[in-house]
C-alpha positions as MATLAB code, in Angstrom:
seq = 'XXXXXXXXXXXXXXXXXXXXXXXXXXXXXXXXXXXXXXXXXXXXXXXXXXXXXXXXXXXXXXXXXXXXXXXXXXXXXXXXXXXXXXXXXXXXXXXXXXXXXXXXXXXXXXXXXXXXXXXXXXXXXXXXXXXXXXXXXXXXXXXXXXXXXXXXXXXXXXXXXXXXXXXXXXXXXXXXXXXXXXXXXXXXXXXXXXXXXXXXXXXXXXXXXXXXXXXXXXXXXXXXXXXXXXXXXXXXXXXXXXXXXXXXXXXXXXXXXXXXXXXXXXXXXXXXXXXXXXXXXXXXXXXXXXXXXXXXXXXXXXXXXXXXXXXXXXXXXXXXXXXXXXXXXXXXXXXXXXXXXXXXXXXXXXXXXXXXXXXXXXXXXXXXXXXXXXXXXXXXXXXXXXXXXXXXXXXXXXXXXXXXXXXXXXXXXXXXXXXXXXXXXXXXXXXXXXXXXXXXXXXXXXXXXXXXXXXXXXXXXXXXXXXXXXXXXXXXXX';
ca = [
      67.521   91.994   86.687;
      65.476   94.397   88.592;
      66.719   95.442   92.246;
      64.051   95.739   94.543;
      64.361   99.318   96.293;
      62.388  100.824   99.473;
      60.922  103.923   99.660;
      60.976  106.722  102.571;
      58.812  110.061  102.754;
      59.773  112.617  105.063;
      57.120  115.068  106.331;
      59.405  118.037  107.915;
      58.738  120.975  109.467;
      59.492  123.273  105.919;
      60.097  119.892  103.208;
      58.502  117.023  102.209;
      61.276  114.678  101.074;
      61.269  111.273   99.664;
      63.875  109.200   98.714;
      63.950  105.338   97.087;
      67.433  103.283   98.291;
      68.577   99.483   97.580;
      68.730   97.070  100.546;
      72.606   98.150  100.438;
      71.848  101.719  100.882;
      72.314  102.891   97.168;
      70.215  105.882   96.553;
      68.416  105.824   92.891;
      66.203  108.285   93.229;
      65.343  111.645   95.337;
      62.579  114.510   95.789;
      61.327  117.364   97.932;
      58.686  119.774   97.667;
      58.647  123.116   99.900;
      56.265  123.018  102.726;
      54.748  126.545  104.235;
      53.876  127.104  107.943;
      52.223  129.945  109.770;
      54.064  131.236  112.991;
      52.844  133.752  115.089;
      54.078  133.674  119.156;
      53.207  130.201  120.588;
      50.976  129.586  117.560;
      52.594  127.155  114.359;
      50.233  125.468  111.895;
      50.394  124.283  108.391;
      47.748  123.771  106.089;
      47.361  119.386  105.785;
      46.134  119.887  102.596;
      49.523  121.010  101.369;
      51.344  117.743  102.738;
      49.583  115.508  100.077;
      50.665  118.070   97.442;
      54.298  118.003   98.499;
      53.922  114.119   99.117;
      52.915  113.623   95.590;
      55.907  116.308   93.962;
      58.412  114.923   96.030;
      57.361  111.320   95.197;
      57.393  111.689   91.647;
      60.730  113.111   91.699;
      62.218  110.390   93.311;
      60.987  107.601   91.001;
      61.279  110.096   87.837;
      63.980  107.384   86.844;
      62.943  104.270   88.787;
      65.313  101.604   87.080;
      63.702   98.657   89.905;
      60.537   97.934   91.766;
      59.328   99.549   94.923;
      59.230   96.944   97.635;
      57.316   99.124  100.141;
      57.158  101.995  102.028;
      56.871  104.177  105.002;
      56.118  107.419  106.117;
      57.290  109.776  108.934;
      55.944  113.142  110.649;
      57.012  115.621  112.925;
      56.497  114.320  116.355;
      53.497  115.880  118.026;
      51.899  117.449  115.404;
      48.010  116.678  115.023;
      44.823  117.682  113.510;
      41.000  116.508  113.092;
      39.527  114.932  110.633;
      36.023  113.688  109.673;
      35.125  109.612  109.153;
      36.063  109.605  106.206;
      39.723  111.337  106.869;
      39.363  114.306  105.828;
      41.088  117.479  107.313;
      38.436  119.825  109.135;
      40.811  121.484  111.372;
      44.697  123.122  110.402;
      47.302  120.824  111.584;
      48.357  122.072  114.812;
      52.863  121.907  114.664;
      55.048  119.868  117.140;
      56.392  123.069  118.778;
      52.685  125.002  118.869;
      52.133  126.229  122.686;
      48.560  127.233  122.886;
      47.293  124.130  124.629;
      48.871  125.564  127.674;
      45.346  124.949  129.931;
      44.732  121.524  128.191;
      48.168  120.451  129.679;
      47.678  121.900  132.974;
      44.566  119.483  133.448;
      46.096  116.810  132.154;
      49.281  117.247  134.218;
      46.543  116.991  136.802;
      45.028  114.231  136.151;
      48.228  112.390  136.365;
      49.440  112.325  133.212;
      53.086  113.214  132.801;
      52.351  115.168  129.323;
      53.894  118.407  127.774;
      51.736  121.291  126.294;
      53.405  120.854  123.053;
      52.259  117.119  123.056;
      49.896  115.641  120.913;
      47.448  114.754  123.445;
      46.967  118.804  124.753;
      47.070  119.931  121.457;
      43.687  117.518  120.284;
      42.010  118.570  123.111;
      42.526  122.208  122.286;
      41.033  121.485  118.487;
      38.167  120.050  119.962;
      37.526  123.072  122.302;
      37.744  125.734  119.829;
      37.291  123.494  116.228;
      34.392  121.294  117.364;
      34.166  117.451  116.677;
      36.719  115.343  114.978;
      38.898  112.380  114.681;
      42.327  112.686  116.540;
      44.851  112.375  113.971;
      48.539  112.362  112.998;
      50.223  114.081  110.333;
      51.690  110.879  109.184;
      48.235  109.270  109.197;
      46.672  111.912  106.592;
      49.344  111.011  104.270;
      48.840  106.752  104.570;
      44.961  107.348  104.326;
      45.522  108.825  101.270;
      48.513  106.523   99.840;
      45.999  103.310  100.896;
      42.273  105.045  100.107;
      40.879  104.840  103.524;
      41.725  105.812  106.924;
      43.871  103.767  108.491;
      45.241  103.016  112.073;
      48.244  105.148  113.016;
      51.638  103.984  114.575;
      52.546  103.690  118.106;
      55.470  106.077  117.460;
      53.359  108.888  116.120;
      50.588  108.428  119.004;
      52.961  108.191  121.819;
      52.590  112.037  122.760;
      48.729  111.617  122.132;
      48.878  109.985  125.295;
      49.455  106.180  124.376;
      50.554  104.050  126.474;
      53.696  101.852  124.517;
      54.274   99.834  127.662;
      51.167   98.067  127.529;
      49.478   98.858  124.169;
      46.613  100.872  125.614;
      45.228  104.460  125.724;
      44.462  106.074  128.753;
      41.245  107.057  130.838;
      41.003  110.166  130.972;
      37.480  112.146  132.116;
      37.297  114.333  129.423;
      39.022  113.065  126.544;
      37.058  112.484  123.551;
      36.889  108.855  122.009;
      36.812  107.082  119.942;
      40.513  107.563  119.695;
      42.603  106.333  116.729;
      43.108  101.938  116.486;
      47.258  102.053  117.207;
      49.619   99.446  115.441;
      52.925   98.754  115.934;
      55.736  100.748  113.091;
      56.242   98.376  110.532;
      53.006   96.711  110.506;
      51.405   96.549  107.213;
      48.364   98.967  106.946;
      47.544   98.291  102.652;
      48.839   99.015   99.590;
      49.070  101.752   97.523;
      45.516  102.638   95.374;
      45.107  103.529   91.761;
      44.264  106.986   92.451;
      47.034  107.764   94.864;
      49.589  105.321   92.073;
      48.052  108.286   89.718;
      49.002  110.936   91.785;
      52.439  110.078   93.271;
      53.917  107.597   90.608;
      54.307  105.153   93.238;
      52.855  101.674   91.616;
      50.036  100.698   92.296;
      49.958   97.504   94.996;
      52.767   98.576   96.747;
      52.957   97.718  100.506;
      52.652  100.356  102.718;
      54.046  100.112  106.361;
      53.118  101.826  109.309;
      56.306  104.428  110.328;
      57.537  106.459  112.870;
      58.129  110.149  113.910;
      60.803  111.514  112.279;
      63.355  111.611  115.076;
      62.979  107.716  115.151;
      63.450  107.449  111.228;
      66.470  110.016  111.635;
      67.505  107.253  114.432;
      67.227  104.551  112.224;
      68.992  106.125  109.571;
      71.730  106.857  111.503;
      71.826  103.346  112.567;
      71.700  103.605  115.756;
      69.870  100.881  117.243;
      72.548   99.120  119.165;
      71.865   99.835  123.570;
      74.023  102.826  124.080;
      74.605  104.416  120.844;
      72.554  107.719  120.235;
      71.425  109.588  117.270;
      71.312  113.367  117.486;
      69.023  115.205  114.602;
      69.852  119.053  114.339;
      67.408  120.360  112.111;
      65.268  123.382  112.411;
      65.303  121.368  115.973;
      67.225  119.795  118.162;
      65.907  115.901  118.775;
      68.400  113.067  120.207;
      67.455  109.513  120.669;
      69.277  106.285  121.572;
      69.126  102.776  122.300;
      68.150  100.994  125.117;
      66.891   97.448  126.997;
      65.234   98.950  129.217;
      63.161  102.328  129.344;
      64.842  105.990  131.147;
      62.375  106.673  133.693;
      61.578  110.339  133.862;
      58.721  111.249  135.958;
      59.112  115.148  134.560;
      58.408  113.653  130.458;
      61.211  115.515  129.564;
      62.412  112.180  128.339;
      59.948  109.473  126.592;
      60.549  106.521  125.325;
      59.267  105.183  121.984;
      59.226  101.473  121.380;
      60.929   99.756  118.605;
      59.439   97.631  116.438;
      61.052   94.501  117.999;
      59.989   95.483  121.114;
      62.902   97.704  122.689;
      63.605  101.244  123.748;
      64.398  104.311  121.983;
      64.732  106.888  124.771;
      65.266  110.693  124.257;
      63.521  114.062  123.897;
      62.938  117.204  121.824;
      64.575  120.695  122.375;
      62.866  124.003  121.053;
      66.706  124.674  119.887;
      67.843  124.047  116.582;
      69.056  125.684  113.264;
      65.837  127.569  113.052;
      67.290  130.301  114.578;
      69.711  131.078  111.764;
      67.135  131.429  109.325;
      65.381  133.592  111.037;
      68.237  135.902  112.299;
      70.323  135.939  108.493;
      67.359  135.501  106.521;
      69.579  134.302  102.557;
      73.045  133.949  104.417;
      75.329  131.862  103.286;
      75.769  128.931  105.704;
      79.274  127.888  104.247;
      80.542  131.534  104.002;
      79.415  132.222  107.974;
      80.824  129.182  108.963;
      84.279  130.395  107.941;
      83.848  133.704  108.976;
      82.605  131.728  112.513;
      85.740  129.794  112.763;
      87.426  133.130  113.836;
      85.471  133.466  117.004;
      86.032  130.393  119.250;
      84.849  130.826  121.798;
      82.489  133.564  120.649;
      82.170  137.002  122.330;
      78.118  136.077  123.528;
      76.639  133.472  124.861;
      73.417  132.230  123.355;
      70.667  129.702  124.174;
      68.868  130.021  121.064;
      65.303  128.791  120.853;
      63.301  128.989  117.861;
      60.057  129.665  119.445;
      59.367  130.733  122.858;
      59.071  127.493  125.479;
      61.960  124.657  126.184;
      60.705  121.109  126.480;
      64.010  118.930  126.612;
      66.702  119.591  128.409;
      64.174  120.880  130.855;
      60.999  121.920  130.593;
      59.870  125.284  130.776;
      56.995  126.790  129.007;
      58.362  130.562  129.662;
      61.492  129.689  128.374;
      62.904  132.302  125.629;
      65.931  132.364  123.686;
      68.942  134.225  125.586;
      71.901  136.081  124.600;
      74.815  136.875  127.293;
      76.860  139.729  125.882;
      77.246  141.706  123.069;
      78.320  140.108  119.945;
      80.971  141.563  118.024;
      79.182  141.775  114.769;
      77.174  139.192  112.405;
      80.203  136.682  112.097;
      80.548  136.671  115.848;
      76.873  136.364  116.272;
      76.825  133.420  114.305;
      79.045  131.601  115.869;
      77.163  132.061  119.320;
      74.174  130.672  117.847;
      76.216  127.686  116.319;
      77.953  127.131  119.485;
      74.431  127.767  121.808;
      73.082  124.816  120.158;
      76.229  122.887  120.677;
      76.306  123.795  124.496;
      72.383  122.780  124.477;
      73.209  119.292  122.630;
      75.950  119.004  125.499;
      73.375  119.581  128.386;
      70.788  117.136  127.134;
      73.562  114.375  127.121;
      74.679  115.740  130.472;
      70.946  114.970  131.570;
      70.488  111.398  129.814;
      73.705  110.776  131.877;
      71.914  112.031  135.245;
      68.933  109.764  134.363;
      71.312  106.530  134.246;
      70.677  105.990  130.542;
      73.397  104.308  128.205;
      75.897  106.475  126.677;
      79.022  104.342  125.965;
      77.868  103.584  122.518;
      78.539  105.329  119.129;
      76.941  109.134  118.769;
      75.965  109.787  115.365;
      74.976  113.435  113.864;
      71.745  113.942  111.004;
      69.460  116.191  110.191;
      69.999  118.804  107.775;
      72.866  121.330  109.802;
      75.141  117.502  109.220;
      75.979  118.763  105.593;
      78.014  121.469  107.713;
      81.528  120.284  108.378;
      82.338  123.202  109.855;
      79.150  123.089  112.578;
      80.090  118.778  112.948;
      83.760  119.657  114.306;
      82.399  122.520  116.688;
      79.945  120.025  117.729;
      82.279  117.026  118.734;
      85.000  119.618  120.218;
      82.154  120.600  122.960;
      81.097  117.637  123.080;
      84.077  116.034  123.729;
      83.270  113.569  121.888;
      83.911  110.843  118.316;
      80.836  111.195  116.665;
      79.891  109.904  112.766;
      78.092  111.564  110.056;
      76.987  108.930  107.863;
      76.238  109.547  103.914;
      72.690  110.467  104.135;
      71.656  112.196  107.003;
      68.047  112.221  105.573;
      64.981  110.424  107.893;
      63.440  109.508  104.708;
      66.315  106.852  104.717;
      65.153  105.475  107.944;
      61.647  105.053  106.589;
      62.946  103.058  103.595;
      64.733  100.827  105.929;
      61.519  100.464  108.305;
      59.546   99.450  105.362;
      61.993   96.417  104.295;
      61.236   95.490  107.682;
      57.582   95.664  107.593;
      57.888   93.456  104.661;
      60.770   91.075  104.717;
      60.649   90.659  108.557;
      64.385   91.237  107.922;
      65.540   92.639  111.967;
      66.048   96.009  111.811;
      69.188   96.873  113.429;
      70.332   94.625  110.641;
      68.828   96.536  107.664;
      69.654   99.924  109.340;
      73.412   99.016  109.474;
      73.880   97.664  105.979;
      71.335  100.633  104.444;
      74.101  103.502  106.938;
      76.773  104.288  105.027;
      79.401  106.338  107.100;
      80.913  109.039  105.006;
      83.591  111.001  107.896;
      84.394  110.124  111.694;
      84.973  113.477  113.506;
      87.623  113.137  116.716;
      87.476  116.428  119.131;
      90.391  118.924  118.533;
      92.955  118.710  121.623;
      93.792  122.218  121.412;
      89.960  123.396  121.530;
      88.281  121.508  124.164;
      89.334  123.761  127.184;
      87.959  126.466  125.295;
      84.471  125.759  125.854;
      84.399  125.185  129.066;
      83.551  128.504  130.609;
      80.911  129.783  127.856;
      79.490  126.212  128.974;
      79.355  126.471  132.848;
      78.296  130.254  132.446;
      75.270  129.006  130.225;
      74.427  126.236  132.641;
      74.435  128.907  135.836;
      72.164  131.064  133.896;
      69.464  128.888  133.103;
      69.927  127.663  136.666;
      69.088  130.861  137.565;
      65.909  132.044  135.701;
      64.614  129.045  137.303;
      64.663  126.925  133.930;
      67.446  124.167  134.652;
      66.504  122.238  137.911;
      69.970  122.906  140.611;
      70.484  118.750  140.363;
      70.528  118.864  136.396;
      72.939  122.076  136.983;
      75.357  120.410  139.777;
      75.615  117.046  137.194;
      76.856  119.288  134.391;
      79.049  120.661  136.349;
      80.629  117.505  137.555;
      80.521  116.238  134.420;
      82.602  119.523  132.971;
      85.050  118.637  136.103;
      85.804  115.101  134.481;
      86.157  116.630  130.945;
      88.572  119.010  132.714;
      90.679  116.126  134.510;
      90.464  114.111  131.271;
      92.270  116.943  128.920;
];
């Protein structure tokens, strides 16, 4: 008999990946296709006419062998990330990245207007294409890539518009003097938006007629494939980025932005935020290094002989926000393998502060805290994590947000709950405990960190003073 199988696409910041799973989780069938972007300061774009190309590689690689049919799919993009387009969906402007800062003014006014919106939002970032691109649709990069898949434009997710200024609360956009309309018809993830054409079957090797679901932004589907749905358990995503989300009733009110909170598709929360910190920074500072071989190397420096709060482009947006942010570095590092481990262990120490500040917003934390994203397939990195944490944390099987889009589109079509699906597609592959015999040796590289950014004026004194209390009850724990 044929098993029916669900299929995720990933659009990430440097991959497109796809990957088809069984209702139980069983992966059949995988692809990815390299994706190129152009940085240059604050500026990031990609070309959207090279998502569709990936889309369709990485597609066809995935159901090379498909042994069962595709019962739907769903797509996810990086968060923030938008373009223009003409009626008919077509991309007249370059896609403008999650992280891009050049919407700096467009922010300002918006901040003024009462909006509580970041410059790296969605929302600035259209307004800026419309300035200096001309007229256009306001669209998502998840949106180009359904157009195509159904043959028509089609109305984006609530997820993916969130930072474009929509309101989840109460289903509406804003009104805002200024801001062009019409702006994109908004559906809730998981809603069916069509089926899959002939000429995008042809292209992708997806069959034609199958269901395609509206999906989320990619720290969501890395939340979902974590499973992490439950109120209080929390997903943190460490790719080129740093992105955590949880699970909540209610919503974390932060009248800053810092934290938002998406809705889920059966009408919950999914609080958290989006750090400029991330694994990015090790590419670009050991350019074809070998992760597994620094790691090791690493080990030998803990705690390591800098301190580092390593951004991968210049501007912080969660655990504070600061647009002048830049990536720091508090000593001198004795050589590459010492440098490396500040870096790993400055993303650690940034992961720690952004749970710090959940915790001094009142939201949930007494639930399970699961690691994806791509730096998970580091066991080395995973232990480091959880010993400055000072924290259990899981790393389940696949780490991949293309498996949280596979289990969002079983939703959208079996109306199957999706905490449900989520927990039975997760498999957990290790449990990490903290080391005893390392968690005091963190603690001073962490409070030294905190005072810094403190001090340039980055990390507000309350946010400081909680982290430090917090470190106090770590302290009195051990």
């Amino acid at each position: 008999m044929e098993r029916e199988t669900w299929l995720g696409i990933d659009l990430g910041t440097q991959s497109v990946r796809a990957l088809l799973v069984t209702a139980d989780g069983t992966v059949l069938g995988s692809g990815s296709a390299p994706l190129r972007g152009r940085r240059d300061g604050v500026r990031h774009e990609q070309d959207p006419g090279e998502w569709w190309t990936a889309v369709c590689r990485a597609s066809r690689a995935a159901l090379r062998e498909r042994p069962a049919r595709v019962g739907g799919l769903a797509v996810c993009g990086t968060s923030g990330t938008v373009l223009l387009t003409d009626a008919a969906g077509r991309p007249v402007s370059p896609a403008l990245m999650y992280d891009d800062g050049r919407a700096w003014a467009e922010g300002e006014r918006l901040r003024g207007a009462g909006l509580a919106v970041q410059s790296t939002w969605g929302l600035p970032k259209a307004l800026w294409l419309r300035r200096v691109h001309g007229p256009g649709r306001i669209t998502h990069q998840a949106d180009v890539i359904t157009a195509h898949l159904v043959g028509r434009p089609v109305p984006t997710d609530s997820s993916h518009a969130l930072k474009t200024g929509y309101d989840v609360a109460d289903g509406l956009w804003p009104h805002i003097p200024g801001v062009p309309v019409p702006l994109p018809d908004v559906v809730r993830p998981g809603t069916r938006l069509g089926e899959v054409c002939a000429s995008a079957a042809e292209a992708t090797g997806i069959p034609a007629g199958t269901p395609v679901v509206a999906g989320m932004t990619d720290g969501c589907a890395a939340q979902i494939a974590s499973g992490a749905l439950r109120a209080g358990s929390w997903n943190s995503v460490l790719g080129t980025t740093l992105v955590l989300k949880g699970a909540s009733p209610t919503p974390v009110h932060d009248p800053t932005g810092v934290v938002y909170n998406h809705r889920a598709p059966d009408g919950s929360w999914l609080p958290g935020g989006a750090s400029g910190v991330g694994a990015g920074v090790l590419t670009a500072a050991f350019a074809g290094a070998d992760p597994a071989a620094m790691d090791a190397r690493a080990a030998r420096h803990e705690p390591a002989g800098a301190i580092a709060y390593p951004l991968v482009s210049p501007g912080e947006r969660f655990p504070f926000l600061a647009p002048g942010a830049t990536s720091l570095l508090l000593g001198e590092p004795a050589g590459e393998s010492d440098l490396w481990a500040a870096l790993l262990q400055g993303v650690a120490f940034t992961e720690r502060l952004c749970l710090d500040y959940l915790d001094h917003l009142g939201a949930p934390l007494d639930g399970p805290l699961t690691f994806t994203g791509g730096a998970a397939r580091s066991p080395y990195w995973n232990q480091l994590r959880a010993d400055v944490l000072g924290r259990e944390v899981r790393v389940p099987e696949q780490t991949e947000p293309a498996l949280g889009m596979a289990a969002l589109a079983a939703h959208g079509v079996t109306g199957d709950p999706l905490p449900d699906l989520a927990e039975r597609m997760v498999r957990v592959r290790t449990v990490v405990a903290p080391r005893p015999d390392r968690r005091g040796r963190f603690t001073e590289p962490y409070a030294r960190l905190v005072d810094e950014l403190a001090a340039r004026g980055w990390l507000p004194p309350p946010v400081a003073a909680h982290a430090h209390v917090r470190l106090g009850l770590d302290t009195d724990d051990s």
